[in-house]
VMD Tcl script that draws the C-alpha trace (Angstrom):
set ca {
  {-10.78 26.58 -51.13}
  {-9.95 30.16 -50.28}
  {-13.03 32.87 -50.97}
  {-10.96 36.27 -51.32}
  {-13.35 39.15 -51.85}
  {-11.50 42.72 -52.55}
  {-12.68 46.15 -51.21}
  {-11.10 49.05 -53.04}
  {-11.03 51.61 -50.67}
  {-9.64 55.37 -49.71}
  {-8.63 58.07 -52.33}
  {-5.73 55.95 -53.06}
  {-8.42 53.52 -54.19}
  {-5.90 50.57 -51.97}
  {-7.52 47.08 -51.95}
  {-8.87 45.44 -48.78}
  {-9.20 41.93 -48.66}
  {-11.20 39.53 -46.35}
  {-9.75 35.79 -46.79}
  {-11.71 33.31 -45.80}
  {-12.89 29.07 -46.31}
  {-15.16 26.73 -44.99}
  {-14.00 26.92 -42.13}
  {-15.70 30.65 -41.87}
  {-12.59 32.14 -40.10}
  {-10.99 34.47 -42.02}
  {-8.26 37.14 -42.39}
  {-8.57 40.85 -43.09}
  {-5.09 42.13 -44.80}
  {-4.96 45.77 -45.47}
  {-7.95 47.58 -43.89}
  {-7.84 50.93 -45.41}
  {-10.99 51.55 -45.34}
  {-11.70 55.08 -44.54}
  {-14.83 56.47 -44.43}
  {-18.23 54.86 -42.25}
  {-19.55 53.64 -45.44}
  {-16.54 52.09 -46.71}
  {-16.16 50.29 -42.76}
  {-19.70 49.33 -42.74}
  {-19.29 47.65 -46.00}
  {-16.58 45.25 -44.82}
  {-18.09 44.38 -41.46}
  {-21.72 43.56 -43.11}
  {-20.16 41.45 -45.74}
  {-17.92 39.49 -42.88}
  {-21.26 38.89 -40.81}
  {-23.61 38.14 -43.75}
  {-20.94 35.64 -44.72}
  {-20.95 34.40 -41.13}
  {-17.52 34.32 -40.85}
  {-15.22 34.81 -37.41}
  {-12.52 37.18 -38.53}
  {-8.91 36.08 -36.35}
  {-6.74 38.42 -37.87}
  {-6.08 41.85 -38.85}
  {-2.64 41.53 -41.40}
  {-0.95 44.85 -42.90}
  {1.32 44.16 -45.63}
  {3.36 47.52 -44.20}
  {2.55 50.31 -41.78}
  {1.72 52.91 -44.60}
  {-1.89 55.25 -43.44}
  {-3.46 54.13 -46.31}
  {-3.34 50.13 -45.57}
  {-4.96 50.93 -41.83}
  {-7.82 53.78 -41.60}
  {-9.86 50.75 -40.39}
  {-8.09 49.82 -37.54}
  {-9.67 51.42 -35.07}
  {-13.17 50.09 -36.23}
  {-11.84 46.77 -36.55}
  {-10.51 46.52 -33.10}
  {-13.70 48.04 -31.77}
  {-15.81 45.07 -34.01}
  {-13.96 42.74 -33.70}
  {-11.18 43.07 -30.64}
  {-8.83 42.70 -33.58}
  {-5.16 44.64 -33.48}
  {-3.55 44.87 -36.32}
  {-0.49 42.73 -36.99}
  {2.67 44.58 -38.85}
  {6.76 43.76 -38.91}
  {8.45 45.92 -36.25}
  {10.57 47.41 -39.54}
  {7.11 49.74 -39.87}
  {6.80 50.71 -36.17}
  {7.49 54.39 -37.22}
  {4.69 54.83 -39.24}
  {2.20 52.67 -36.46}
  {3.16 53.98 -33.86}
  {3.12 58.32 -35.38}
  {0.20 57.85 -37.46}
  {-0.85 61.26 -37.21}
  {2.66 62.88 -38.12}
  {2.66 60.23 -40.86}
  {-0.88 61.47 -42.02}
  {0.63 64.85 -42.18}
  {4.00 64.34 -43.98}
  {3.06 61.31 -46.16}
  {-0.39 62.12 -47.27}
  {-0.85 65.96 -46.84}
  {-3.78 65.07 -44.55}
  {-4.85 65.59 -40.84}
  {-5.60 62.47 -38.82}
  {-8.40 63.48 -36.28}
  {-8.72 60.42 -34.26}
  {-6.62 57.72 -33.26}
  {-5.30 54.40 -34.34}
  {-4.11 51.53 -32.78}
  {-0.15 51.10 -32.99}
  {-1.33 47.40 -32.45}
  {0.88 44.29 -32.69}
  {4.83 44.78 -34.02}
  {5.66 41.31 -34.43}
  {5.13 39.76 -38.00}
  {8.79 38.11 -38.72}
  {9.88 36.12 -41.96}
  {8.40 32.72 -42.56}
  {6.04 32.94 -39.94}
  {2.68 31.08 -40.00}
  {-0.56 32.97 -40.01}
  {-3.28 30.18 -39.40}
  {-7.19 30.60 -40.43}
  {-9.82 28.11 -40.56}
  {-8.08 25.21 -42.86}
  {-5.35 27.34 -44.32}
  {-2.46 29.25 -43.53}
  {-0.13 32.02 -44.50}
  {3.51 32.17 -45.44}
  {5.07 35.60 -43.85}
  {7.71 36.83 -46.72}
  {9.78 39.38 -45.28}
  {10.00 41.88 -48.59}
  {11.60 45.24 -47.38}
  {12.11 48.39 -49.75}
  {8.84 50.21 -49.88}
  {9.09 50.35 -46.30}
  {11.84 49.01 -44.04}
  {9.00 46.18 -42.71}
  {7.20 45.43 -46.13}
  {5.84 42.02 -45.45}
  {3.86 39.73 -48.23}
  {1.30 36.65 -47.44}
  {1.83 33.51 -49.77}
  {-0.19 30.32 -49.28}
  {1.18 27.91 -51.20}
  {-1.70 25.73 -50.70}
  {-3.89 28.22 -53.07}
  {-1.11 29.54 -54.68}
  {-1.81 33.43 -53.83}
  {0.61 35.81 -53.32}
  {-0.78 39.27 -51.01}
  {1.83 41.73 -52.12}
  {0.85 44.91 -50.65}
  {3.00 48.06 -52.18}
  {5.84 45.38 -52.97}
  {4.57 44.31 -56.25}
  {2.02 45.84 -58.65}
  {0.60 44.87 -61.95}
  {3.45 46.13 -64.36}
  {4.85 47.85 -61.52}
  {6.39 48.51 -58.11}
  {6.06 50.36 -55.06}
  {7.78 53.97 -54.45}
  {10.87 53.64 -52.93}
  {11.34 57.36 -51.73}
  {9.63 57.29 -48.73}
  {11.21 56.66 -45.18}
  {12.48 53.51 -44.98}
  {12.36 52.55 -48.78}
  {15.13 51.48 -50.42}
  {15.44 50.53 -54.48}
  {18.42 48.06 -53.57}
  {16.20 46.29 -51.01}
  {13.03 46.21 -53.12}
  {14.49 44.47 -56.12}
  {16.05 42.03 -54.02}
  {12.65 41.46 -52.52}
  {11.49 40.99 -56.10}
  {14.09 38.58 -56.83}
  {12.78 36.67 -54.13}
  {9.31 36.70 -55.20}
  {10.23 35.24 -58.58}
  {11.08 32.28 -57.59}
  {7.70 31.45 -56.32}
  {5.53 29.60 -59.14}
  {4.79 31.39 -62.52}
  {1.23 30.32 -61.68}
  {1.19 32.19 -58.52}
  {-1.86 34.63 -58.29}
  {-0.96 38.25 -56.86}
  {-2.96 40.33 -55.32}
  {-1.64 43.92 -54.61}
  {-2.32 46.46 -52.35}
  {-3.36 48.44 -55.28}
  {-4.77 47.79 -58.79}
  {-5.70 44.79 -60.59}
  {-4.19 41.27 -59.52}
  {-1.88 39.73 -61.33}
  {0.46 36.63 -61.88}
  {4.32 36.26 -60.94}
  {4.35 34.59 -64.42}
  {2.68 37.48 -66.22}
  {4.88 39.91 -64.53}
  {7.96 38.18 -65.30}
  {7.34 38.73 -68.64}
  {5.90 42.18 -68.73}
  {7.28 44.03 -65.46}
  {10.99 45.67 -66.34}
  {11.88 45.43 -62.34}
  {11.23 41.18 -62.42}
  {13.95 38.82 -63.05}
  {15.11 35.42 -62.05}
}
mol new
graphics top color blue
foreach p $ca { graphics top sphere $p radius 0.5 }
foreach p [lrange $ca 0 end-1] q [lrange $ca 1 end] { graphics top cylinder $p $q radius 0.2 }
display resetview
């Protein structure tokens, strides 16, 4: 059984998950988390738990999904792992702090590991995770399924009622509902969880979110 606790994080309140089982490995998708407090919060609930984190996912490359990085490699000798599509945004994330977010970056993240590629496995403790290559809010969108649990990690891709922007660099409408269209033929049952907001259900938005169709 998976035990997915959410961290809401960063002005653009963006969820952080830890993933984990009995096992006590677990996954950290998204780290966002921006200030010391926020950081600190994550790393004591991963060691109170007792758990060996293994990997350090990001759905896309976007600032707000990786402000923890750096802290995360320095806990836990963990890089992050993103699609090469995003390696703009990784490997600039100061410039992309400026244009994207109106903010200055003053220190530095890792551009870590550029290698996530559809329908690869990301194993943890007794579980693993689908890669689902879903371009459109960025060129190397990426979402987790584990069919297994049926959970969907989603990222910017899909939102309760909603979608990701499409007008920043590398986003593309045409790809994005094609990524949708892909997503909807996973179970109606299928819990989401997105990189921002409540979770949801590919059933529920099916019925409720304009952009979903099968």
């Amino acid at each position: 059984m998976l035990k997915i606790q959410t961290f809401e994080v960063n002005p653009l309140q963006e969820n952080c998950y830890v993933v984990s089982d009995e096992a006590k490995e677990c996954v950290i998708i998204d780290c966002g988390a921006l200030t010391e407090s926020e950081q600190n919060s994550i790393i004591e609930y991963i060691k109170a738990e007792g758990l060996t984190p293994v990997h350090n996912l990001g759905t896309h490359g976007h600032l707000d999904h990786h402000f923890g990085d750096a802290t995360l490699l320095a806990t836990f000798n963990l890089q992050p792992e993103v699609s090469e599509g995003d390696a703009v945004f990784m490997n600039n994330p100061k410039q992309a702090a400026a244009q994207m977010l109106g903010m200055q970056l003053d220190y530095d993240l890792p551009a870590g590991e550029l290698q996530l590629a559809d329908k690869q496995i990301i194993s943890f403790g007794s579980h693993s995770l689908k890669v689902m290559h879903t371009p459109g809010h960025s060129g190397g969108s990426v979402c987790f399924y584990c069919a297994e649990e049926n959970v969907l990690f989603t990222g910017d891709t899909l939102f309760k009622g909603s979608i990701g922007r499409t007008d920043f660099p590398g986003g593309s409408m045409f790809q994005i509902i094609s990524s949708l269209r892909e997503l909807a033929q996973l179970p109606d049952t299928t819990i989401v969880y997105p990189g921002h907001g409540p979770q949801t259900s590919i059933g529920f938005e099916l019925a409720h979110n304009p952009y979903m169709d099968r």
